[in-house]
N, CA, C and O of each residue as an XYZ file, in Angstrom:
764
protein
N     184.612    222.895     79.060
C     185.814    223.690     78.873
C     186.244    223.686     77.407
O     186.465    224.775     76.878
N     186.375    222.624     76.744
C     186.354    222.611     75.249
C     185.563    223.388     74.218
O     185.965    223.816     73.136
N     183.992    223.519     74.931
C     183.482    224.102     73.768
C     183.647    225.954     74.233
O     183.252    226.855     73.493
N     184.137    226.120     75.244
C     184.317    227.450     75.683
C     185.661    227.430     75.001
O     185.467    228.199     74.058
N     186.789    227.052     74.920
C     188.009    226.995     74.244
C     187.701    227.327     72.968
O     188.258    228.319     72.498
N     186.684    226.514     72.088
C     186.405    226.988     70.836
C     185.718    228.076     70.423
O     185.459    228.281     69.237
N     185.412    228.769     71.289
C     184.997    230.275     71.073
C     185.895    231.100     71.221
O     186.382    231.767     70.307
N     186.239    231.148     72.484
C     187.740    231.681     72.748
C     188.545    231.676     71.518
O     188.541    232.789     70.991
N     189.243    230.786     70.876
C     189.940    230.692     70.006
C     189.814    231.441     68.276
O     190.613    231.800     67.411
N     188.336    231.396     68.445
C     187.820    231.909     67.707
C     187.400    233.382     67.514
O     187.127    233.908     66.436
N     187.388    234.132     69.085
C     187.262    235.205     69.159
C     187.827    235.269     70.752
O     187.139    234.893     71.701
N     189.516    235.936     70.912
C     189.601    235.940     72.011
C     188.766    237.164     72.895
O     189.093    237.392     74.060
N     187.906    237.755     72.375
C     187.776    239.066     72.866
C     186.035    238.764     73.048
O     185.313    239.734     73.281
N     185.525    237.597     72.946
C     184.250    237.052     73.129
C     183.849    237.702     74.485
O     184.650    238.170     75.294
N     182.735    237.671     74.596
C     182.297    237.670     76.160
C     181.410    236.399     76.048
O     180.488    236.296     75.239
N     181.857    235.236     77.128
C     181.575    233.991     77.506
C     180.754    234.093     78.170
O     180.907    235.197     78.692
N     179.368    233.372     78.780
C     178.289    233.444     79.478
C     178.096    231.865     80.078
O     177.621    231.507     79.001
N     178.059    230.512     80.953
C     177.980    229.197     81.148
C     176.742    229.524     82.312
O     176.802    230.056     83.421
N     175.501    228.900     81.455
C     174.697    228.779     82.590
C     174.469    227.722     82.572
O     174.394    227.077     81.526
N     174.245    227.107     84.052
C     174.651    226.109     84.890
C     173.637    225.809     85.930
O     173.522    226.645     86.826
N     172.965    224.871     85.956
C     172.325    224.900     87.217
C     173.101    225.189     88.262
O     174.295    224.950     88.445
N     172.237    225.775     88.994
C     172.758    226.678     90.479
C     173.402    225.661     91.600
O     174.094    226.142     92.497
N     173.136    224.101     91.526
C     173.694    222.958     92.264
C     174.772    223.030     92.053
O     175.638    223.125     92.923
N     175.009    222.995     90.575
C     176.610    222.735     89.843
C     177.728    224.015     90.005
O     178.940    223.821     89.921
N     177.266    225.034     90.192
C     177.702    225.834     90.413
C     179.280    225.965     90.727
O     180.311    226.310     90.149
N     178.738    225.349     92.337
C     180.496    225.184     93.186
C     180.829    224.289     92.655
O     182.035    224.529     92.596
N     180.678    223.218     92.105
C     181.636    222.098     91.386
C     182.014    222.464     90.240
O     182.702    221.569     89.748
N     181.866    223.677     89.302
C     181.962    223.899     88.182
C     183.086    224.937     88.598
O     184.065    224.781     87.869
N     183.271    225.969     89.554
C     184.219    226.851     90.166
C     185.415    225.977     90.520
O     186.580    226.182     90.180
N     184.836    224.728     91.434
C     186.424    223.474     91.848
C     187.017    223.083     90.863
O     188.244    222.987     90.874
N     186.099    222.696     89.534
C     186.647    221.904     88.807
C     187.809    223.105     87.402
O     188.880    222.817     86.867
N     187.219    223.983     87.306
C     188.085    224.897     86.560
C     189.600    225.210     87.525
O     190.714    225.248     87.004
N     189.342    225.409     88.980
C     190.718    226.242     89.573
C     191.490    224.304     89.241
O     192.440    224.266     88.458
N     191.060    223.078     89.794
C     191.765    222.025     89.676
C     192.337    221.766     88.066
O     193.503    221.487     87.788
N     191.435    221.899     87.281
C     191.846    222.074     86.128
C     192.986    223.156     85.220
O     193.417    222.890     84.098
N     193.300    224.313     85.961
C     194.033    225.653     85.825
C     193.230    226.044     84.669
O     193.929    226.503     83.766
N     192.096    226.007     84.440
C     191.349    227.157     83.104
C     190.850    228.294     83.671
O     190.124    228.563     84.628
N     191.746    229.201     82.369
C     191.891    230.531     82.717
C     190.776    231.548     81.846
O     190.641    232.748     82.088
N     190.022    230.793     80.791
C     189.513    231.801     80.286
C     188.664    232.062     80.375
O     187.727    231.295     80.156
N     188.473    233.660     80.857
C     187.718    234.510     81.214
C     185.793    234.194     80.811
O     185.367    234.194     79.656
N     185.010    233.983     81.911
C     183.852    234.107     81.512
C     182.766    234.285     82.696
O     183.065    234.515     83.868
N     181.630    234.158     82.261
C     180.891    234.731     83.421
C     179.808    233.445     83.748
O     179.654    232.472     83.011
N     179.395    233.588     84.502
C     177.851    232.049     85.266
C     177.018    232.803     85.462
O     177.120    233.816     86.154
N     175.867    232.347     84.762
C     174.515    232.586     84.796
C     173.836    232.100     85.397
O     173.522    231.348     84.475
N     172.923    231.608     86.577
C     171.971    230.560     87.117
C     171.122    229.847     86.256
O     170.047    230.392     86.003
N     171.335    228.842     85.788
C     170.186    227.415     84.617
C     168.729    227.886     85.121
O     168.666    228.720     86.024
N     168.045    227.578     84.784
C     166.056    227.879     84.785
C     166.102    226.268     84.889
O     166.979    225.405     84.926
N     164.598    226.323     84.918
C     164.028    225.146     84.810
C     163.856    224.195     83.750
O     163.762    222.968     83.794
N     163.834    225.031     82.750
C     164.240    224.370     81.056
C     165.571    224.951     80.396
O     166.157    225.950     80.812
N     165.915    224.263     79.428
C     166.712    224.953     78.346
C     166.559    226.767     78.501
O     167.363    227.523     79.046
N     165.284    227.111     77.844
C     164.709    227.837     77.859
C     165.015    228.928     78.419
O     165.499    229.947     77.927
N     164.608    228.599     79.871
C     165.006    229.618     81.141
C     166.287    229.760     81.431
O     166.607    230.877     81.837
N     167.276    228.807     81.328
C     168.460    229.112     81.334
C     169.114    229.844     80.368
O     170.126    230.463     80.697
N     168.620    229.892     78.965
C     169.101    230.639     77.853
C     168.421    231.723     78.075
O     168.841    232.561     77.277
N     167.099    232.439     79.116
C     166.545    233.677     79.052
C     167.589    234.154     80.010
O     168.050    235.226     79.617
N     168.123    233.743     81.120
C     168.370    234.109     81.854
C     170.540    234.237     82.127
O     171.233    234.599     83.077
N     170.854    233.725     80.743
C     171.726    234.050     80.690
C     171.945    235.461     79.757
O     172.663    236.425     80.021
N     171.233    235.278     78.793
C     170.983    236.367     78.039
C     170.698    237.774     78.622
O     171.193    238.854     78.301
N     169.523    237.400     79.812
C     169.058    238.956     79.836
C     169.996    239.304     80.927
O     169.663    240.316     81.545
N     171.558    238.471     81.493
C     172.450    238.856     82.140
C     173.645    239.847     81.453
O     174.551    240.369     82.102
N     173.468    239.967     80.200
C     174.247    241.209     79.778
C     173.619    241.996     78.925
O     172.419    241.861     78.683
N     174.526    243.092     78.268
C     173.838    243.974     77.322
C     173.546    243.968     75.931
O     174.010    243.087     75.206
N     172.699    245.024     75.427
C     172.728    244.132     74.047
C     173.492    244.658     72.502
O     172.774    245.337     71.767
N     174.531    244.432     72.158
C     175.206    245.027     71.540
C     175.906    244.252     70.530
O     177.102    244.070     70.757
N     175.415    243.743     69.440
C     176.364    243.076     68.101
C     175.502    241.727     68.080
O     174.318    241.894     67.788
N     176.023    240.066     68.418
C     175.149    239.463     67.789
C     175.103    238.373     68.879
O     176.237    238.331     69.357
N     174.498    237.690     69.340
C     174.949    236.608     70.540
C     174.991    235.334     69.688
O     174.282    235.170     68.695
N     175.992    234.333     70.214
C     175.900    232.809     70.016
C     175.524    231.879     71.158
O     176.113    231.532     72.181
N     173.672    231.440     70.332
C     174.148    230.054     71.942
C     174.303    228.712     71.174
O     173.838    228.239     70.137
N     175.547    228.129     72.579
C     175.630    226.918     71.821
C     175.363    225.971     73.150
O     175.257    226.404     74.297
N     175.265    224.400     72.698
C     175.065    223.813     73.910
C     176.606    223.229     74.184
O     177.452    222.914     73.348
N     176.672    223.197     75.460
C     178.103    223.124     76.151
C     178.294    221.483     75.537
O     179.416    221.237     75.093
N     177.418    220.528     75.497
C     177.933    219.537     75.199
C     177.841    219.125     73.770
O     177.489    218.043     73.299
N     178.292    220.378     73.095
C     179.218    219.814     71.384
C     180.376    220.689     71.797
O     180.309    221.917     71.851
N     181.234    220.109     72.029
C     182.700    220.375     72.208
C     183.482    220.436     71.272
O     184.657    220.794     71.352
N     182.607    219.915     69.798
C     183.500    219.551     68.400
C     183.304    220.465     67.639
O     183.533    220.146     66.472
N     182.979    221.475     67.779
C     182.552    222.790     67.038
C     183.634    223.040     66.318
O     184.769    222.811     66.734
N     183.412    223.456     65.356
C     184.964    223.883     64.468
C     184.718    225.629     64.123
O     183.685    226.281     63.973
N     185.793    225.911     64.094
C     185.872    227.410     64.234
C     185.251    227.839     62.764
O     184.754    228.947     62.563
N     185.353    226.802     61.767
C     184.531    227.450     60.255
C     183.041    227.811     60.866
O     182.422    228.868     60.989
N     182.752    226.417     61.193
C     180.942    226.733     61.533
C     180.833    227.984     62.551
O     179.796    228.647     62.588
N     182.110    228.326     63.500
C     181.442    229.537     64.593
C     181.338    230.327     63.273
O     180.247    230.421     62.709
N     182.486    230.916     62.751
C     182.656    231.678     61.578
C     181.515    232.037     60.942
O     181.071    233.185     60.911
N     180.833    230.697     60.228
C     179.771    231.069     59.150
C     178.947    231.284     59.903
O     178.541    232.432     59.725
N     178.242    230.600     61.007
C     176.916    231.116     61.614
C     177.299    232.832     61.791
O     177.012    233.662     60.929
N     177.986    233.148     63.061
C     178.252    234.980     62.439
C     177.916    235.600     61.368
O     176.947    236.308     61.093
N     179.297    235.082     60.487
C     179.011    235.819     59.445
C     177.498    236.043     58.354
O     177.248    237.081     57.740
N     176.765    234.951     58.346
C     175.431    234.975     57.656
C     174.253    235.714     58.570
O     173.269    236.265     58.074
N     174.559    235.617     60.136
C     173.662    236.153     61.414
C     174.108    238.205     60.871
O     173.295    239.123     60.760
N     175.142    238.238     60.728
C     175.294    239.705     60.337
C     175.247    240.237     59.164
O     175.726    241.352     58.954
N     174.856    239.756     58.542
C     174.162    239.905     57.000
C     172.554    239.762     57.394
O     171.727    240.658     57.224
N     172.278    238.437     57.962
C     170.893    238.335     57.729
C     169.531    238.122     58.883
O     168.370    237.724     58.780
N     170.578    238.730     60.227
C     170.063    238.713     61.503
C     169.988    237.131     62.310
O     169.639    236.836     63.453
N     170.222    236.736     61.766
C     170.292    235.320     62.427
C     170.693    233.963     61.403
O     170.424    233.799     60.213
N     171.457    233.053     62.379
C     171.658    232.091     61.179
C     172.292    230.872     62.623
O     173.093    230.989     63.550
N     171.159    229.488     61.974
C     172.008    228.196     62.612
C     172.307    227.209     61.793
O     171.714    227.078     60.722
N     173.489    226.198     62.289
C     173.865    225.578     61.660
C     173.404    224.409     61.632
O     173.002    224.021     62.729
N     173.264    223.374     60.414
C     172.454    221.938     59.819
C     174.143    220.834     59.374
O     175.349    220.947     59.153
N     172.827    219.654     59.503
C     174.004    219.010     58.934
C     173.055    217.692     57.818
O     171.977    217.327     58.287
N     173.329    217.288     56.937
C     172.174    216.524     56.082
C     171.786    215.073     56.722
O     172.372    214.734     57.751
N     171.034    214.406     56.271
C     170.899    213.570     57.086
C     171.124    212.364     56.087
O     170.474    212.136     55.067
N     172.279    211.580     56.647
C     172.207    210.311     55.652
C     171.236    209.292     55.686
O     170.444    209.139     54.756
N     171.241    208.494     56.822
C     170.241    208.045     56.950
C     168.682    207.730     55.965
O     168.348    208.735     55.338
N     168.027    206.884     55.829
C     166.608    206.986     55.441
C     165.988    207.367     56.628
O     166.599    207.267     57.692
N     164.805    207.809     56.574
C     163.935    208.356     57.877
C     162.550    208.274     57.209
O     162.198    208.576     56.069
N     161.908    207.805     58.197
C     160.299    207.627     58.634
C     159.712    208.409     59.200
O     160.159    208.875     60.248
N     158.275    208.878     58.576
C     157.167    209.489     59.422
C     155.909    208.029     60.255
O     155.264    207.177     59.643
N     155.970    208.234     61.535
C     154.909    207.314     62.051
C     154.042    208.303     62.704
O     154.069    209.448     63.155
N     153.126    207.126     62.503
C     152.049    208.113     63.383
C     150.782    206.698     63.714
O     150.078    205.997     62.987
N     151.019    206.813     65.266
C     150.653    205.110     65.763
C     151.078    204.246     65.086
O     152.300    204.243     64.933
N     150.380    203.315     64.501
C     150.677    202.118     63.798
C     151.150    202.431     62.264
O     151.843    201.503     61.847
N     151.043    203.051     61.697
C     151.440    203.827     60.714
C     152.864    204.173     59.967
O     153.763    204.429     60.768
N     153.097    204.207     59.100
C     154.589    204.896     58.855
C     154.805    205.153     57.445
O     154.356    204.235     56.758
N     155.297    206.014     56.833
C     155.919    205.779     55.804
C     157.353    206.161     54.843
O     157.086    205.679     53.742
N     157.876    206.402     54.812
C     159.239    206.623     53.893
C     159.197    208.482     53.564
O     158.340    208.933     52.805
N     159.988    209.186     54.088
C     160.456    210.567     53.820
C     161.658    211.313     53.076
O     162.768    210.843     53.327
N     161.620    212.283     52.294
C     162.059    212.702     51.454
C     163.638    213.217     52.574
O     163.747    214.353     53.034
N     164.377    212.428     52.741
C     165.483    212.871     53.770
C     166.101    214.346     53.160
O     166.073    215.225     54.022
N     166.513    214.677     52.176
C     166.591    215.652     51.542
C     165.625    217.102     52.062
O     166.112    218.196     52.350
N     164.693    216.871     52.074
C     163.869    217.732     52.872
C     163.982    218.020     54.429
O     163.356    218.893     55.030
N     164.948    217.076     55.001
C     164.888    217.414     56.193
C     166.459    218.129     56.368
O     167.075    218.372     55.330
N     167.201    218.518     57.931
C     168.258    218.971     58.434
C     168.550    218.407     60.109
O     167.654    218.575     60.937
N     169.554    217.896     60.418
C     169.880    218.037     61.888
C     170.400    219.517     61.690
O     171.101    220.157     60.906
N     169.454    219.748     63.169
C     170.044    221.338     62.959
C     171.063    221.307     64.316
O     170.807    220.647     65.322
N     172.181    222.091     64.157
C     173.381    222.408     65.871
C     172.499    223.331     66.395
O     171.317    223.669     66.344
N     173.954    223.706     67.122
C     174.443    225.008     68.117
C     175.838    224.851     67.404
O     176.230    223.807     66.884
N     176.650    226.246     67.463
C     175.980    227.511     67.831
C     174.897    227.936     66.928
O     174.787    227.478     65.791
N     173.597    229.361     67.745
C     172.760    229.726     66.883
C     173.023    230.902     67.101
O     173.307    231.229     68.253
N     173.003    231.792     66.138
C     173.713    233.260     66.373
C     172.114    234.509     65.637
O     171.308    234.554     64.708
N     172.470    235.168     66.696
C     171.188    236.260     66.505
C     171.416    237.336     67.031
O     171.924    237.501     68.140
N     170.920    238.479     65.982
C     170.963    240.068     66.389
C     170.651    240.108     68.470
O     169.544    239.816     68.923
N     171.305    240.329     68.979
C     170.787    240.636     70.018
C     169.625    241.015     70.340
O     168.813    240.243     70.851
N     169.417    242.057     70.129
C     167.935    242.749     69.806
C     166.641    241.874     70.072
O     165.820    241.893     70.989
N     166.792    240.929     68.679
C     165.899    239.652     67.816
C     165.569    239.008     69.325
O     164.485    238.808     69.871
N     166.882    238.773     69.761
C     167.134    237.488     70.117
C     166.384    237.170     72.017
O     165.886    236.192     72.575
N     166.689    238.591     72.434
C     166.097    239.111     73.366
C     164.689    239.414     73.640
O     163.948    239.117     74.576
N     164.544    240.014     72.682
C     162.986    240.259     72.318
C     162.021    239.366     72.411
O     161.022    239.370     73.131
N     162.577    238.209     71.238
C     162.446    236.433     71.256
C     162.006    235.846     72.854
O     160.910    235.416     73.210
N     162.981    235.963     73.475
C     162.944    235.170     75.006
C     162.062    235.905     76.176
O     161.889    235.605     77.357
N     161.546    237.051     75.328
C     160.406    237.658     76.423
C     158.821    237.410     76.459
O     158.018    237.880     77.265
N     158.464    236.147     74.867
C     157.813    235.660     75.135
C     157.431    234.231     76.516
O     158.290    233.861     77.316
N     156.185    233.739     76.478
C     155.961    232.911     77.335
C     156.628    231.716     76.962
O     156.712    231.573     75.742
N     157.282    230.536     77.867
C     157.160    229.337     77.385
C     156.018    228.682     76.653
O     154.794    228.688     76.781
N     157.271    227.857     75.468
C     156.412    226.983     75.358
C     157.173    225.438     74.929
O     158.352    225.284     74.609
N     156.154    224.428     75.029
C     156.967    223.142     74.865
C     157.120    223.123     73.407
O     157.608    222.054     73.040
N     156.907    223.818     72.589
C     157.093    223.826     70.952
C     158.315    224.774     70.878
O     158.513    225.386     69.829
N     159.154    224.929     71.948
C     160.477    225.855     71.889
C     161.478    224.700     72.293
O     161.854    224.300     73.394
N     161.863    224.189     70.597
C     162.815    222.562     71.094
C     164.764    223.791     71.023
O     165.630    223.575     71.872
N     164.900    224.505     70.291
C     165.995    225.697     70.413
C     165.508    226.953     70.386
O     164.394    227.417     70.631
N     166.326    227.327     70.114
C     166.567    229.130     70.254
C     166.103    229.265     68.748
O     165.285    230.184     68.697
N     166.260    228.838     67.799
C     165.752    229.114     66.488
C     164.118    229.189     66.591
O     163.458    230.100     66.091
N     163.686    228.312     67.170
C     161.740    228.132     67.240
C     161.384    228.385     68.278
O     160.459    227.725     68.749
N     162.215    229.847     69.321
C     161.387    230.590     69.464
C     161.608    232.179     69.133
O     161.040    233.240     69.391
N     162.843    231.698     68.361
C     162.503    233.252     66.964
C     161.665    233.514     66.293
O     160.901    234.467     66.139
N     161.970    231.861     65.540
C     160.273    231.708     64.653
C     158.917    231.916     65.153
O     158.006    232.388     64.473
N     158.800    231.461     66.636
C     157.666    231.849     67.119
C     156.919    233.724     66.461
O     155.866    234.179     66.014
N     158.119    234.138     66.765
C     158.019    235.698     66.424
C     157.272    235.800     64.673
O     156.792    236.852     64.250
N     157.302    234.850     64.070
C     157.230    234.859     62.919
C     158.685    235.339     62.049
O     158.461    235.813     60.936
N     160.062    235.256     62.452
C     160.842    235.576     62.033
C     161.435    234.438     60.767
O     161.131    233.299     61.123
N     162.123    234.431     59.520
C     162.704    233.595     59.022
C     164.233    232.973     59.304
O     165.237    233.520     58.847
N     164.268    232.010     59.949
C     165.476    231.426     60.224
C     166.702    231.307     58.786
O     166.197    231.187     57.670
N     168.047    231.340     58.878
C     168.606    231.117     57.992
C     169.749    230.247     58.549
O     170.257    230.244     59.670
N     170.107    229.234     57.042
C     170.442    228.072     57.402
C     171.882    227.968     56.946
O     171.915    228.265     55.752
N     173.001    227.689     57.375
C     174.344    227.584     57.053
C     175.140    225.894     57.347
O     174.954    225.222     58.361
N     175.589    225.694     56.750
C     175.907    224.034     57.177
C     177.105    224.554     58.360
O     177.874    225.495     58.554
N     176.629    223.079     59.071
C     177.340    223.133     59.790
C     178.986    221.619     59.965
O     179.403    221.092     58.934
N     179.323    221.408     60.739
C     180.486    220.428     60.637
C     180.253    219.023     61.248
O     180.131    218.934     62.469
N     180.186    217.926     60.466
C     179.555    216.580     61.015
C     180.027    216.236     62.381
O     179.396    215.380     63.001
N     181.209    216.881     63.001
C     181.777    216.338     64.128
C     181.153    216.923     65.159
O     181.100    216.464     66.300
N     180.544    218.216     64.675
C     179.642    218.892     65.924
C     178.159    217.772     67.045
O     177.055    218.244     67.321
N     178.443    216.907     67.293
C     177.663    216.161     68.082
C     177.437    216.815     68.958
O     178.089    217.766     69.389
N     176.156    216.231     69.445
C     175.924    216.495     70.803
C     175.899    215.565     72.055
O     174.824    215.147     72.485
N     176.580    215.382     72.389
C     177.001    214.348     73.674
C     176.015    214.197     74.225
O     175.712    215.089     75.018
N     175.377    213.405     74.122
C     174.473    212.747     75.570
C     174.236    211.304     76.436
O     173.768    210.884     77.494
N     174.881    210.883     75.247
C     175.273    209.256     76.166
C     176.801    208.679     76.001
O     177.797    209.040     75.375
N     176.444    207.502     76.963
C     178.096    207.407     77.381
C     178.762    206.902     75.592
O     179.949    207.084     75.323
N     177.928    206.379     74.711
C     178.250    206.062     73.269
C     178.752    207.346     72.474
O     179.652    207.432     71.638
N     177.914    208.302     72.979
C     178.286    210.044     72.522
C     179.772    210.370     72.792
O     180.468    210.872     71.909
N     180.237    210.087     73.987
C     181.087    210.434     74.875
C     182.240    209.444     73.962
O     183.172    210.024     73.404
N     182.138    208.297     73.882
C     183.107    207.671     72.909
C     183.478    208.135     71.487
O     184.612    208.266     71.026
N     182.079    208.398     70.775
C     182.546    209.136     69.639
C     183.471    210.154     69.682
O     184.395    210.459     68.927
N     183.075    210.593     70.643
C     183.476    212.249     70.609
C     184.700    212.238     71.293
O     185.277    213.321     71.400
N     185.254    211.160     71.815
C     186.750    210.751     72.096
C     187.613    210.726     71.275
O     188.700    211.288     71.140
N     186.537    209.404     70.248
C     187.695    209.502     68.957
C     187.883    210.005     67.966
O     188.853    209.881     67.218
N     186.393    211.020     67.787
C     186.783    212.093     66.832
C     187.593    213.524     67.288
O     187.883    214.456     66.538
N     187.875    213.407     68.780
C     188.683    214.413     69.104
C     190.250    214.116     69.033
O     191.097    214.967     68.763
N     190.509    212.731     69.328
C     191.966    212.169     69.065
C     192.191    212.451     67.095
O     193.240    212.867     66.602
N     191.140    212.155     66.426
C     191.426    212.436     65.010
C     191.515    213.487     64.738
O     192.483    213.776     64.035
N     190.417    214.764     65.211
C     190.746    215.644     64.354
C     191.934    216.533     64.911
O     192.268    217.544     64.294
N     192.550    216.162     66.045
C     194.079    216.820     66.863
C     195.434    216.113     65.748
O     196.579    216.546     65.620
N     194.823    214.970     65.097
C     195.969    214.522     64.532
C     196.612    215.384     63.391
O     197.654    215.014     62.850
């Protein structure tokens, strides 16, 4: 509901899309009327991967201006990053957002390893924003397990991705440690 709020907010006139595995479905209908959230959007049926759920939410509407997918669990999205991904996606047909990596980082390979130019690398987010068109076109190829987002399997197309920073708080929740961060960077950045 949060990261749908931050679109909303950002564009009340969005058209919202939540695909969902088809289990979750009715608990996702209970939990909005118990919750009173009102803003307007539509359910797609989840696929079997990422993948299929992003083909299949997509090829549920029409294609007209630029789509954003984001994953439901970064809730910390800040309305600059929806902003810039758009705005650079409509200049330059597509654009996702990075964030640098502090960290040192390693290449291994078996027993192996050695020290990498972190500078050279990006955590890349969601949202990823693309010409409709692109983006559609994109998802009518076949799977593949080398499709880790929606950006690489643009690229698949041979298309050039473009890169806009994105906002350090944008996490992606996946463990209950995620879920804490993202507690208390939501109590901070409300302050």
């Amino acid at each position: 509901m949060k990261s749908i709020r931050a679109f909303y907010l950002f564009d009340p006139e969005i058209e919202i899309i939540v695909a969902l595995p088809e289990n979750q479905i009715p608990f996702w209908k209970e939990l909005i009327v118990k919750e009173g959230f009102t803003i307007q959007h539509k359910i797609a049926p989840g696929g079997a991967t990422r993948f299929h759920s992003v083909k299949n939410a997509l090829f549920s509407i029409g294609c007209d201006g630029y789509v954003a997918i984001h994953d439901g669990v970064r809730p910390l999205v800040s309305k600059k990053t929806i902003q810039d991904v758009f705005q650079l996606a409509e200049k330059s047909g597509n654009a996702i957002p990075y964030i640098d990596i502090n960290d040192s980082i390693r290449f291994v390979d078996g027993t192996n390893n050695r020290p990498v130019d972190r500078t050279k690398h990006k955590c890349i987010q969601t949202p990823q924003v693309f010409d409709c068109i692109l983006i559609k076109k994109a998802y009518e190829q076949a799977y593949s397990e080398n499709f880790t987002d929606d950006a690489s399997v643009v690229e698949n197309l041979g298309i050039k991705i473009n890169l806009v920073r994105g906002n350090t708080e944008n996490i992606k929740i996946t463990t209950q440690v995620d879920l804490g961060v993202a507690e208390i960077l939501s109590d901070y950045l409300s302050e």
